[in-house]
C-alpha positions, -999 to +999 in steps of 0.1 A: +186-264+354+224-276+361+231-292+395+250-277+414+258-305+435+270-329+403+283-298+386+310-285+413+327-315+419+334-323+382+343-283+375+367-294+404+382-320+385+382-299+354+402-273+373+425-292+394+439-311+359+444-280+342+463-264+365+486-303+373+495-294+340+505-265+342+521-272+374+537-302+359+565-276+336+570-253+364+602-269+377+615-280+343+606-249+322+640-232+335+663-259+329+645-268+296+649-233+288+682-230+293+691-258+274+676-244+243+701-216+248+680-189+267+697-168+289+684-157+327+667-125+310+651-144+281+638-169+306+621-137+326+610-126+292+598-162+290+576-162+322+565-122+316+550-135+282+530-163+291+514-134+316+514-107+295+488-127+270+465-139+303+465-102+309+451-089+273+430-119+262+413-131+294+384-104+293+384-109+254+378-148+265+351-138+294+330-116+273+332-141+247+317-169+266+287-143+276+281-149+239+285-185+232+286-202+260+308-212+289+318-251+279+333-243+242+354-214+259+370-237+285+377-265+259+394-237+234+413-227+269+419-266+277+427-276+237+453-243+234+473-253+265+474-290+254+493-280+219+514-254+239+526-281+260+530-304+232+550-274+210+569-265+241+581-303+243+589-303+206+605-271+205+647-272+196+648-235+190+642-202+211+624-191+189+599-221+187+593-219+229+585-187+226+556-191+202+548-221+224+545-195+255+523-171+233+501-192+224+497-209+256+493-180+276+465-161+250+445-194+249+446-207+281+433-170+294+401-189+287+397-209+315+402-194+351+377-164+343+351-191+323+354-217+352+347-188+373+317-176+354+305-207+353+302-216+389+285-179+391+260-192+363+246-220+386+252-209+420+227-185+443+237-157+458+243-177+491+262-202+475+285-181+454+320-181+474+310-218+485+317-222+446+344-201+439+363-214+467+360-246+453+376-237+424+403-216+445+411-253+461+412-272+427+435-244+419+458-250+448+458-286+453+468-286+412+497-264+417+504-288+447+503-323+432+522-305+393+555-301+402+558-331+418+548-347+389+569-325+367+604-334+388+599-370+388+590-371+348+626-349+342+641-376+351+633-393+318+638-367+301+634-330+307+611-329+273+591-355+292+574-336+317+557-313+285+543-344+269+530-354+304+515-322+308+498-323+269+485-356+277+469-345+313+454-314+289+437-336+265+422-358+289+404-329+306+396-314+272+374-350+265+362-348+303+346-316+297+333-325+262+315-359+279+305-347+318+303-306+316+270-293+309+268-261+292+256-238+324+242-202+301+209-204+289+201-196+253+182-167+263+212-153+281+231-159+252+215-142+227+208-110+252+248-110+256+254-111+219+231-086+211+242-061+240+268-039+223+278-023+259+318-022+269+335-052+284+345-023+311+310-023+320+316-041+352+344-017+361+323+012+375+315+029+407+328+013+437+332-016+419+362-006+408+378-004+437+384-043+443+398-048+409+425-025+422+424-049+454+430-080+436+459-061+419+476-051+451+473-088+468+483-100+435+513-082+430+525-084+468+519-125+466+541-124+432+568-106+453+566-130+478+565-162+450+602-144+433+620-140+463+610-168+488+633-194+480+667-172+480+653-157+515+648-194+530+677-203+517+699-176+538+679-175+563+669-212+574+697-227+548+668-245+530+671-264+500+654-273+467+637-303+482+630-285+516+611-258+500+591-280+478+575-291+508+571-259+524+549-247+495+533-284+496+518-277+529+511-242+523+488-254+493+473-279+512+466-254+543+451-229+518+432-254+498+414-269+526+405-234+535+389-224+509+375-253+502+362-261+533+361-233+557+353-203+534+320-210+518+304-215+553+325-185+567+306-162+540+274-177+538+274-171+576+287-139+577+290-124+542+325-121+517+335-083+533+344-103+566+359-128+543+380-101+523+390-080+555+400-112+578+421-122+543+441-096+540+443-097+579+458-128+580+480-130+547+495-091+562+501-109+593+519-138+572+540-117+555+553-100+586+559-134+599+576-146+571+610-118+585+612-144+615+617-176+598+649-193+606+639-234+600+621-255+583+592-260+610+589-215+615+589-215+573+561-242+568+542-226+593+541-186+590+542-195+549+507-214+554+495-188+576+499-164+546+482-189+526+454-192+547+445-157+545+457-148+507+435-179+493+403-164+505+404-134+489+403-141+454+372-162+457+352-136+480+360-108+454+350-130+426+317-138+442+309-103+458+317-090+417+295-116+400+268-107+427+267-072+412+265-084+382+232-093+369+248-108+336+279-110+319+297-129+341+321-138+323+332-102+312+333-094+354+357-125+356+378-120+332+386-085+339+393-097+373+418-119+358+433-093+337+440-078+370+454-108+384+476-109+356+491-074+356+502-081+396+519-113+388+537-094+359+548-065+381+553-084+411+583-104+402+603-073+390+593-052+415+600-078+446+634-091+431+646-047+438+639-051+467+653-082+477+687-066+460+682-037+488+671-055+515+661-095+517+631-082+540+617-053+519+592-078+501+574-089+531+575-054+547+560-044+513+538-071+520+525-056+545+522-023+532+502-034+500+479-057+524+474-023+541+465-004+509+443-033+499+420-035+531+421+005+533+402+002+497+380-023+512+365+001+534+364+024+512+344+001+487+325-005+518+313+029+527+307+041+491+284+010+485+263+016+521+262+049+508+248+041+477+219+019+492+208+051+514+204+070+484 
């Protein structure tokens, strides 16, 4: 038996590197990019890639570490995105960073949804958004701390920053070879590789219904992520630097949250408050967001999104791998393929309607947040329902 107590914090260590990493190319990707020869539209196609992979491969990579195991999974999702970051720095063709992306983005599917699994593997019921919110703040504080890193490595060199970021990969790949104990038993092992049943197994009855959620906050937060900077910018007359910090104390806001706040919030009074006073919060956020007009009104409202979007994720995850008596890691990553499909919409979608109005996104926001917490209920009702029966 794993504890839980050593376990979490090095899965937050685990978690927080990968995602540094990643968030060390996030500011240099475009200019690197650019420099190759890509144009604004193969950039998009660039980002859209990386995404469209997370989206097929991550319940591939979920159901997969049902069968073998949740540590050989996240160091194939750990090892993939080390030599995508070291191809990516290498790379002196268009051609070359897109295979880079590819491979990046169908290998590193492996992580988020097995991390996740994983923290459902040794957690009780009780426990479970205590856990996942853990891994929501490793997740935040990463993207935090990377580009950062990233802008003062470009400085070298703008190939710097993806050697950085390969280097930062390969030290968490030997971290979770030395200090991550495999969490899935050999028993539940072998009853997932000899179970023969779909990887849509977990999508069923009400169920189903906060996949769809995660979609809707996931592509309204991807609307928001596209268009915040140009908004800010007219609105406030923010610049580069400005906004940096902006989404610095938004991370931090949210991370402490979640890491902090949320697992006693559910354990107290269950995930559904979670979920509903989430989308609450992030709707009232968005609306928010149409009043900024400084630096001090965009740091605020912005984290006031984030305290409420940051939640949600992690009280979904833990109220889906509750309903889940096994497989996991199949539940997770079709979460994740979810996740993915709003973050490739989203950008799309919220940069037509910044081109009609610069306030449709958030009022969009708004709308979706709507349509996500009317599912809740819905979920809600159906699953009380079923419990009568």
């Amino acid at each position: 038996m794993i504890d839980t107590k050593r376990a979490l914090p090095i899965l937050f260590a685990i978690m927080f590197l990968v995602m540094a990493g990643f968030g060390i190319i996030i500011p240099v990707l475009p200019f690197y990019a650019e420099n190759i020869g890509a144009s604004p539209t193969e950039l998009g196609y660039l980002m859209a890639v990386y995404s469209l992979m997370q989206l097929l491969f991550a319940p591939m990579w979920g159901r997969i570490s049902d069968r073998i195991g949740r540590k050989p999974v996240i160091m194939i999702g750990i090892l993939g995105l080390a030599f995508s970051f070291f191809l990516t720095g290498a790379s002196d063709t268009l051609g070359m960073l897109f295979v880079a992306r590819i491979v990046g983005g169908a290998l590193s599917a492996a992580n988020m949804p097995t991390a996740m699994a994983y923290v459902a593997d040794i957690t009780t019921p009780a426990n479970r958004s205590k856990g996942m919110g853990i891994i929501g703040a490793a997740t935040g504080l990463g993207f935090v701390f990377g580009p950062a890193i990233g802008g003062i490595f470009s400085k070298i060199d703008l190939s710097v920053p993806f050697f950085v970021a390969g280097g930062c990969s390969l030290f968490t790949f030997f971290l979770v070879l030395f200090f991550l104990k495999e969490s899935l038993s050999k028993e539940s092992r072998g009853q997932a590789a000899k179970e023969k049943s779909s990887m849509w197994q977990s999508f069923k009855g009400s169920q189903s219904l906060l996949f769809f959620l995660q979609l809707f906050i996931s592509l309204s937060l991807a609307g928001l992520e596209t268009t915040f900077a140009y908004f800010a910018a007219k609105r406030a007359g923010l610049e580069t630097v400005q906004l940096g910090y902006v989404f610095m104390i938004m991370g931090l806001v949210s991370a402490f949250i979640q890491g902090g706040v949320m697992g006693k919030a559910a354990k107290r009074y269950g995930e559904g408050l979670v979920i509903k006073a989430g989308i609450v919060i992030s709707a009232i956020g968005f609306g928010l967001i149409l009043l900024v007009d400084s630096f001090t009104t965009a740091a605020v409202y912005l984290s006031i999104f984030g305290m409420g979007n940051g939640v949600i994720r992690p009280a979904v995850s833990a109220l889906l791998t509750k309903a889940a008596d096994s497989g996991h890691g199949s539940t997770t990553g079709l979460l994740s393929s979810f996740d993915s499909l709003g973050r490739i919409a989203g950008p799309p979608i919220g940069g037509t309607l910044y081109g009609i109005s610069i306030g449709l996104p958030y009022i969009s926001g708004v709308l979706l947040s709507m349509i996500a917490l009317a599912l809740y209920f819905i979920y809600a009702a159906q699953t009380k329902q079923r419990r009568r029966i």
